[in-house]
Z-matrix of the N, CA and C atoms (Angstrom, degrees):
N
C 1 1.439
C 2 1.518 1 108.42
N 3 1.268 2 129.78 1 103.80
C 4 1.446 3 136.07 2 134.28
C 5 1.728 4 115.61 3 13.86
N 6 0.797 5 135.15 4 126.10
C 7 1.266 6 139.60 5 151.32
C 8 1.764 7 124.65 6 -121.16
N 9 1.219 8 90.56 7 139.76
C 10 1.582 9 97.37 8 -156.79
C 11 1.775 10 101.46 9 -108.12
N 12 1.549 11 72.56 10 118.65
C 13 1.998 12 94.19 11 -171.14
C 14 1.808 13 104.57 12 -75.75
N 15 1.208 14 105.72 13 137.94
C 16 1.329 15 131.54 14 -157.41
C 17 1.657 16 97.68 15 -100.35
N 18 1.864 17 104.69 16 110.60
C 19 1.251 18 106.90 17 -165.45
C 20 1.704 19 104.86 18 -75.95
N 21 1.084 20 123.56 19 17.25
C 22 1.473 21 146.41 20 -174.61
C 23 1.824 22 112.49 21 -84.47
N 24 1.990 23 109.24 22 -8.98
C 25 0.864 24 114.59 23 -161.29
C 26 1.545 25 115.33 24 -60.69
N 27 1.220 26 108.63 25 178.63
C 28 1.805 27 118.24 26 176.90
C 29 1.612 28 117.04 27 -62.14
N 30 1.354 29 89.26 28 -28.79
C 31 1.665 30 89.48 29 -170.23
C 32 1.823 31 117.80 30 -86.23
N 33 2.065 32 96.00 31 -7.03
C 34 1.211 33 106.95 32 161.34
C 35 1.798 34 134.17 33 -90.05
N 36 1.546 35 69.81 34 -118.46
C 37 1.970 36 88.40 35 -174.71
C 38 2.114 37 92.31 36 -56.44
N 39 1.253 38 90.52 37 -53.31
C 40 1.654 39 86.75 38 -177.10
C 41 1.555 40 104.13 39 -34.01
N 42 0.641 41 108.69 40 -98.70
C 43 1.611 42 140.95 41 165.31
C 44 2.118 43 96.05 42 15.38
N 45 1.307 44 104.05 43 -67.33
C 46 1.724 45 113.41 44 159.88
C 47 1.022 46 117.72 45 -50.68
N 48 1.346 47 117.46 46 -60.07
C 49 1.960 48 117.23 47 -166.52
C 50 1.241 49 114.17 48 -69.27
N 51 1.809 50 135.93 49 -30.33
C 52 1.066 51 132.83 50 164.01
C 53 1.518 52 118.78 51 -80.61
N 54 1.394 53 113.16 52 -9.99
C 55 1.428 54 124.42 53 -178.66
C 56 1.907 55 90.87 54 -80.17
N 57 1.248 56 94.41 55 -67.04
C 58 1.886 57 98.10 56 -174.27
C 59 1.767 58 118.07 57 -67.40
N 60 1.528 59 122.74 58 3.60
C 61 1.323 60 144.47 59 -172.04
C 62 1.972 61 84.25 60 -98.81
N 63 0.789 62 112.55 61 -77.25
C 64 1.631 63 129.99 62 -153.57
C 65 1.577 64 90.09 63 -70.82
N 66 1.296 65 142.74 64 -62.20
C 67 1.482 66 121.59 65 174.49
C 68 1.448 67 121.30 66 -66.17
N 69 1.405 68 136.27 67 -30.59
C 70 0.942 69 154.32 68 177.68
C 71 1.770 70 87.04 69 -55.82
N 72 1.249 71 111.37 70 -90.55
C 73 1.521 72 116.81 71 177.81
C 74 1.737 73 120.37 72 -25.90
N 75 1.476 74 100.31 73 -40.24
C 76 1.672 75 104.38 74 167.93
C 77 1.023 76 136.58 75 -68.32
N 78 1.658 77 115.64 76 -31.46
C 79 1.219 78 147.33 77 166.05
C 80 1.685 79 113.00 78 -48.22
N 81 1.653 80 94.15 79 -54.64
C 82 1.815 81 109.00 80 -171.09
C 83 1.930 82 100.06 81 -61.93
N 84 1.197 83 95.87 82 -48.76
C 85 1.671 84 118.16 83 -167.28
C 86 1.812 85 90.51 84 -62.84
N 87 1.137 86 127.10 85 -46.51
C 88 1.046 87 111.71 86 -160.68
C 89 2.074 88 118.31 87 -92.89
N 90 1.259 89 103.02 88 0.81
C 91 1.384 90 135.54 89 -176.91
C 92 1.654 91 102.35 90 -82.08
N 93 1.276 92 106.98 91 -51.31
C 94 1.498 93 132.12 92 -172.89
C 95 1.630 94 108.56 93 -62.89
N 96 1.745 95 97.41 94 -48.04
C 97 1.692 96 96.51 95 179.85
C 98 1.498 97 126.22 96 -71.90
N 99 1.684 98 98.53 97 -27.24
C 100 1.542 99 118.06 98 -167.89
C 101 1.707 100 102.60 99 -76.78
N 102 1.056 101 100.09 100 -26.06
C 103 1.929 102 119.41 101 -179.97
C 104 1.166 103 105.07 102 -70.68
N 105 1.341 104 125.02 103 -62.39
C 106 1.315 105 146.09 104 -159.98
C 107 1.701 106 101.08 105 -61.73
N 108 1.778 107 103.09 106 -50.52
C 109 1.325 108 112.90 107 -176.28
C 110 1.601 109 120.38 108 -61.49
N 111 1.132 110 109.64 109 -49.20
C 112 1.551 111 129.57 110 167.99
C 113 1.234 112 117.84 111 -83.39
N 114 1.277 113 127.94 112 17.61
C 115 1.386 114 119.78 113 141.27
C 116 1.564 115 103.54 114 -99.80
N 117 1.161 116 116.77 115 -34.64
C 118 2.092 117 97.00 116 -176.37
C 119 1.592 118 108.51 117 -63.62
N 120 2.024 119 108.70 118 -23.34
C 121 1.817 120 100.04 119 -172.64
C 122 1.450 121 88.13 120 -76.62
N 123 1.265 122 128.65 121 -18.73
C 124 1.783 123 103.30 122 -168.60
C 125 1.654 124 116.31 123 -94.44
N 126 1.403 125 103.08 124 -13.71
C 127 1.340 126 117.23 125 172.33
C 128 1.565 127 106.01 126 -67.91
N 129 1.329 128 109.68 127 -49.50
C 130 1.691 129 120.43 128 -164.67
C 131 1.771 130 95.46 129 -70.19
N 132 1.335 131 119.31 130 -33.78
C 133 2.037 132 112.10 131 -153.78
C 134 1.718 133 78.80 132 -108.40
N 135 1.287 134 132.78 133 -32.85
C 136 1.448 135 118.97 134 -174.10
C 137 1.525 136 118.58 135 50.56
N 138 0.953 137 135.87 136 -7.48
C 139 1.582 138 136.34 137 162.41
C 140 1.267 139 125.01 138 -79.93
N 141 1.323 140 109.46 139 -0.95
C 142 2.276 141 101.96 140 164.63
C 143 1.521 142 93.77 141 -68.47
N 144 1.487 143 102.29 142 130.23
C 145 1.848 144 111.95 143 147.48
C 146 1.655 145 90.36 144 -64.25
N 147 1.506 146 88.19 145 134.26
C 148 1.713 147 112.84 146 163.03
C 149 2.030 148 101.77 147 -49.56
N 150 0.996 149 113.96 148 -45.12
C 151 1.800 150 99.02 149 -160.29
C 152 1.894 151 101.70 150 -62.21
N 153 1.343 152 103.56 151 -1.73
C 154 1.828 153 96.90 152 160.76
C 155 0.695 154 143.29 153 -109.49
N 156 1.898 155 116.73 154 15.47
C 157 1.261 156 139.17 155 173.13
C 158 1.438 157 110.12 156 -86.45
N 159 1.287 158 141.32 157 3.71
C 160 1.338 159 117.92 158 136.17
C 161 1.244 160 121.42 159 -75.09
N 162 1.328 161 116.93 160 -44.70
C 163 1.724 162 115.93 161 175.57
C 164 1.579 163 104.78 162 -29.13
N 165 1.025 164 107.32 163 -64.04
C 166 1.657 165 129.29 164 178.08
C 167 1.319 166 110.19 165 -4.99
N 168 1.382 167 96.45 166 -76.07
C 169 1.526 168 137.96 167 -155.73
C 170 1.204 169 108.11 168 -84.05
N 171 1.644 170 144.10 169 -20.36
C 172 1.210 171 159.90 170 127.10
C 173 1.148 172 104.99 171 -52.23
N 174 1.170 173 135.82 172 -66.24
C 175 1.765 174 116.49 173 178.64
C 176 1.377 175 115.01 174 -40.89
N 177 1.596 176 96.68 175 -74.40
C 178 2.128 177 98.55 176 174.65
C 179 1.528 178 118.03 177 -39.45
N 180 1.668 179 115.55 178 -50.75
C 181 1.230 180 85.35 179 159.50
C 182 1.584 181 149.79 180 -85.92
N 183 1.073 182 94.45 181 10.27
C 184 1.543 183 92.30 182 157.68
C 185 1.613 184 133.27 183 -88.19
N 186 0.939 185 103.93 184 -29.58
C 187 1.024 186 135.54 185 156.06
C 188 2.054 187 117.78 186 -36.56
N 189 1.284 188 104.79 187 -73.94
C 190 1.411 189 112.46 188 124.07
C 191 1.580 190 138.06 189 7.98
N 192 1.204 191 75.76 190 -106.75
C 193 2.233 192 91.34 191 170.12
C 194 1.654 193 99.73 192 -56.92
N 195 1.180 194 121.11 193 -59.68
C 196 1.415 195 120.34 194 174.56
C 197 1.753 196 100.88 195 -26.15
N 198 1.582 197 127.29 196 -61.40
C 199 1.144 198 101.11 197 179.38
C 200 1.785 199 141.02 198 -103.55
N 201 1.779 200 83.15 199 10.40
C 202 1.833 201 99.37 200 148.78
C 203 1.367 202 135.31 201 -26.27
N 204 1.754 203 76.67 202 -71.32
C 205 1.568 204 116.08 203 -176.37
C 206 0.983 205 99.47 204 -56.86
N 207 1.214 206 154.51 205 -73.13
C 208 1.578 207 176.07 206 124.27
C 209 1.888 208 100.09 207 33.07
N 210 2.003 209 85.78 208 -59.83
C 211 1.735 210 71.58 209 -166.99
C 212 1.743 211 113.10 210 -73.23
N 213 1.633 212 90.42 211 -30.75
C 214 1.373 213 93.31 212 -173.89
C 215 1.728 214 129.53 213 -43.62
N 216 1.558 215 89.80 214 -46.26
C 217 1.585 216 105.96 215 -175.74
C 218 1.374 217 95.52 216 -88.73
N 219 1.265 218 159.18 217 46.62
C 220 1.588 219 165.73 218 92.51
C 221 1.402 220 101.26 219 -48.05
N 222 1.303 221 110.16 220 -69.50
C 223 1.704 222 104.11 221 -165.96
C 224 1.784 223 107.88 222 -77.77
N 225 1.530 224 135.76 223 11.37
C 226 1.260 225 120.95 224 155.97
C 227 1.572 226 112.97 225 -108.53
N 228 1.602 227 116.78 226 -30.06
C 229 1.226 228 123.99 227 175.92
C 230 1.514 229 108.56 228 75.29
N 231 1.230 230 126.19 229 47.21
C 232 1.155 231 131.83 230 168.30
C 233 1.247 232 114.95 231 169.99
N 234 1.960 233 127.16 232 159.27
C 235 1.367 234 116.19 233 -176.91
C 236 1.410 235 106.35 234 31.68
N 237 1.902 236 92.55 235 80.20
C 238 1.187 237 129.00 236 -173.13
C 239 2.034 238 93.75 237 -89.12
N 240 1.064 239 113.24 238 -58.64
C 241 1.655 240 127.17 239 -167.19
C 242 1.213 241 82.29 240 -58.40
N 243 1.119 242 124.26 241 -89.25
C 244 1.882 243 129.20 242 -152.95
C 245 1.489 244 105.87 243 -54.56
N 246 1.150 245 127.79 244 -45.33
C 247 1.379 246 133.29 245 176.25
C 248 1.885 247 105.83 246 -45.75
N 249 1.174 248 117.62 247 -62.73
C 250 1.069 249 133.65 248 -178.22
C 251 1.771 250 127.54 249 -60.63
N 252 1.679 251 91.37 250 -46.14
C 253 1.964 252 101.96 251 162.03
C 254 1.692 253 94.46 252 -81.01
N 255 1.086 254 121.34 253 -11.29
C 256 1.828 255 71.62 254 172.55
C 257 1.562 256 99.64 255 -125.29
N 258 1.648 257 127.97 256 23.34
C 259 1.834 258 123.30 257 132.10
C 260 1.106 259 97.95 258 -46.34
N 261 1.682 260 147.61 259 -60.84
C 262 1.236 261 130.57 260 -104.58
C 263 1.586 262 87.26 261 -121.35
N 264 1.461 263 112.47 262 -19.68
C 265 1.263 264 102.50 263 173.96
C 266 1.630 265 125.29 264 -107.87
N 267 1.597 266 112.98 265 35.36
C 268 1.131 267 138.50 266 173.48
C 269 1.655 268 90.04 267 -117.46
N 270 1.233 269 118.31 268 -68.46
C 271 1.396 270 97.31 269 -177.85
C 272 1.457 271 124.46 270 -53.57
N 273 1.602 272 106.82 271 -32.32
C 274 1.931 273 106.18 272 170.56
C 275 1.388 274 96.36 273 -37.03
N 276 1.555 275 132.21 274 -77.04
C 277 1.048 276 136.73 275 -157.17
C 278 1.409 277 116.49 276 -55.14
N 279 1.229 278 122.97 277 -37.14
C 280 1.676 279 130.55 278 165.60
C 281 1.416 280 97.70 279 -37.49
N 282 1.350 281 122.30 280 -81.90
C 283 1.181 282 135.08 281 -127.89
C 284 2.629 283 84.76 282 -90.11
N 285 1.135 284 93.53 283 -1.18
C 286 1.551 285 64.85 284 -171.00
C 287 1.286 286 92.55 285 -112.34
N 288 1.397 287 125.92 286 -10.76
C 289 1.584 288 119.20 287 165.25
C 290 1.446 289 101.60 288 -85.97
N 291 1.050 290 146.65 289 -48.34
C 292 1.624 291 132.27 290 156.87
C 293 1.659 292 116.58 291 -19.22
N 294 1.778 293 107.44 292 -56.48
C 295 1.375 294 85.25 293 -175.11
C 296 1.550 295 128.12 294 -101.38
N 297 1.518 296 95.16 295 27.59
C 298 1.350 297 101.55 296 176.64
C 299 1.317 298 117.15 297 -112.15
N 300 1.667 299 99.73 298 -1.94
C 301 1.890 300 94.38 299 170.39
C 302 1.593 301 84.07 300 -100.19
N 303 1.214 302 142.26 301 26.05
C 304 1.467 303 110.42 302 158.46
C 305 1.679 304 118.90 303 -112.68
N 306 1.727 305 107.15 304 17.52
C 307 1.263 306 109.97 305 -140.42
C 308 1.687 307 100.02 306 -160.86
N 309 1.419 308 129.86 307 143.17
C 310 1.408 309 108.10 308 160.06
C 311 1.563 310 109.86 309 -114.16
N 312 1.237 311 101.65 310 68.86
C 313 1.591 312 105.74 311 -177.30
C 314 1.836 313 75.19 312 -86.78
N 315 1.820 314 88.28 313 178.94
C 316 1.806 315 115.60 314 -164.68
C 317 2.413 316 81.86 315 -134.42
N 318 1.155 317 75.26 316 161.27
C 319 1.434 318 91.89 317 172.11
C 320 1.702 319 123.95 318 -62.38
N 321 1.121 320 124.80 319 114.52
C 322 1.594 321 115.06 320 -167.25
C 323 1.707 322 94.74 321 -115.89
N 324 1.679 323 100.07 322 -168.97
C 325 1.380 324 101.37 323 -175.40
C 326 1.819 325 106.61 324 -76.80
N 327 1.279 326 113.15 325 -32.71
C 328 1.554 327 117.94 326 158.51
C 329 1.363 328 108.71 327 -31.49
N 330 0.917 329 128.56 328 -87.04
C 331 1.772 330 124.09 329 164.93
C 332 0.988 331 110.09 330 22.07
N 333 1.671 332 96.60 331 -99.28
C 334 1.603 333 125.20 332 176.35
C 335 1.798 334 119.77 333 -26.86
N 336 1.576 335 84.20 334 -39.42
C 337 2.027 336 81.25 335 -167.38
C 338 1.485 337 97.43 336 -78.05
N 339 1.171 338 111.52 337 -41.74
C 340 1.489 339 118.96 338 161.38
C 341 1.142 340 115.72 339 -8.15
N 342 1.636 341 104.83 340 -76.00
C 343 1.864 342 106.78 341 -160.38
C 344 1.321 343 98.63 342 -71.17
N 345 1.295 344 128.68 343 -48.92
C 346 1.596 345 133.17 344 -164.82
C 347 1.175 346 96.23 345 -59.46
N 348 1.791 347 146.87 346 -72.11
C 349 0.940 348 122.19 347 176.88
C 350 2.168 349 130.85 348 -48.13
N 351 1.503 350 108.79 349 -25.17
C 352 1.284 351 89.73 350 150.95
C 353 1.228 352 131.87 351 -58.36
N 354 1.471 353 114.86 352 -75.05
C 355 1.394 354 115.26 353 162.92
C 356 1.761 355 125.93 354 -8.60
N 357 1.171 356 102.40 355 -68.41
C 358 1.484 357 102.67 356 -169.31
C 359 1.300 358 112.63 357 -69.04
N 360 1.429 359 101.66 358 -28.71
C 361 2.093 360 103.30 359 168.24
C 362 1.091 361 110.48 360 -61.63
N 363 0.859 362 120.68 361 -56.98
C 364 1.754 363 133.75 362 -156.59
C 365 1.441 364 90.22 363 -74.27
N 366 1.274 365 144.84 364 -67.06
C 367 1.601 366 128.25 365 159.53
C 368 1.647 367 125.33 366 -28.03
N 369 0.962 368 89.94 367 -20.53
C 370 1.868 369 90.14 368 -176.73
C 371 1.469 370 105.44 369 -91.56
N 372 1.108 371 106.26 370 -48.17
C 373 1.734 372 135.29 371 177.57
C 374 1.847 373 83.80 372 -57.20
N 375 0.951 374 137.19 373 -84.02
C 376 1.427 375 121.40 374 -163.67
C 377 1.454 376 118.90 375 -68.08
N 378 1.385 377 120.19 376 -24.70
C 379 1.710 378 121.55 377 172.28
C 380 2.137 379 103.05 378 -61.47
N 381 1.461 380 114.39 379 -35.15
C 382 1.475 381 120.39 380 -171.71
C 383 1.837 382 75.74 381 -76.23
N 384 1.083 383 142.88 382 -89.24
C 385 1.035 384 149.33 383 -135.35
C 386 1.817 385 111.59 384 -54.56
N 387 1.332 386 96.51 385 -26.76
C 388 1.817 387 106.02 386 168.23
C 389 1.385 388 107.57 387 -69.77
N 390 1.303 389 103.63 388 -44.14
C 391 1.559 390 83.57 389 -151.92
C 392 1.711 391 96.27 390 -123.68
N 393 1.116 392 110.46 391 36.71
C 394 1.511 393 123.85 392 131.87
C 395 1.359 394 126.17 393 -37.87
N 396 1.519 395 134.29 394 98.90
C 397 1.150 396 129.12 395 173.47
C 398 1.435 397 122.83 396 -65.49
N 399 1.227 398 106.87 397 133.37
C 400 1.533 399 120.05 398 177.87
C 401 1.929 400 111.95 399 -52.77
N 402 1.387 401 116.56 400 115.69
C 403 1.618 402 111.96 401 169.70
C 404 1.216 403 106.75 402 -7.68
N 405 1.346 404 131.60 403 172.85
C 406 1.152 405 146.72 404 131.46
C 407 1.796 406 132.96 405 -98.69
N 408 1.524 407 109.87 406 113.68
C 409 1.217 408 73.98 407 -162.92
C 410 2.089 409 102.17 408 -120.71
N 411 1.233 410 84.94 409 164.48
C 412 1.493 411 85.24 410 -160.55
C 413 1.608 412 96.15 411 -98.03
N 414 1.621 413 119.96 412 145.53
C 415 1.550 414 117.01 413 -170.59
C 416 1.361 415 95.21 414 -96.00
């Protein structure tokens, strides 16, 4: 009897969704610490003017997606760019439906720089993550 192979396999779609599940997830986790961290240094030195705490917060997260992208395109090993712009533009979307159920802000030009700087991290983050050379290992 025939058995009918399940186009669901590992070497497919699976293969993406736990790839873009597991960096995506690293990305969030790692956004959270960099936040967490740089709010106790800005609490403790208290001298940033507030109008550079978005810069801030756009750097870290890019910073971030930068290593989304990274893990993501490690765990598929190929279509390093695309792998990586669209971690960063799953996490855009995390983080902008997050702060819009806490908030009734409207979309500004911040936004915008927003996604593009995900995007372009998270592409960079997966182009380093392709072509990452494998250890070397000596027998």
């Amino acid at each position: 009897m025939k058995t009918i192979k399940s186009s669901f396999s590992q070497t497919g779609t699976a293969l993406y969704i736990r790839a873009l599940l597991l960096g995506t997830l690293s990305g969030v986790a790692t956004i959270a610490l960099l936040l967490c961290i740089a709010t106790g240094v800005l609490m403790i030195s208290g001298t940033l003017p507030q109008k550079y705490l978005v810069w801030i917060a756009i750097a870290l997260c890019g910073v971030a997606t930068l290593i989304s992208g990274y893990i993501t395109s490690r765990i598929i090993k190929s279509n390093g760019m695309l792998t990586g712009a669209i971690s960063g533009i799953i996490m855009f979307l995390i983080l902008l439906f997050a702060g819009f159920a806490g908030s009734e802000e409207t979309l500004t030009y911040i936004t915008l720089i927003k996604l593009f700087a995900f995007v372009i991290c998270g592409a960079l983050g997966g182009i380093k993550g392709v072509n990452k050379k494998e250890k070397i290992r000596i027998k």
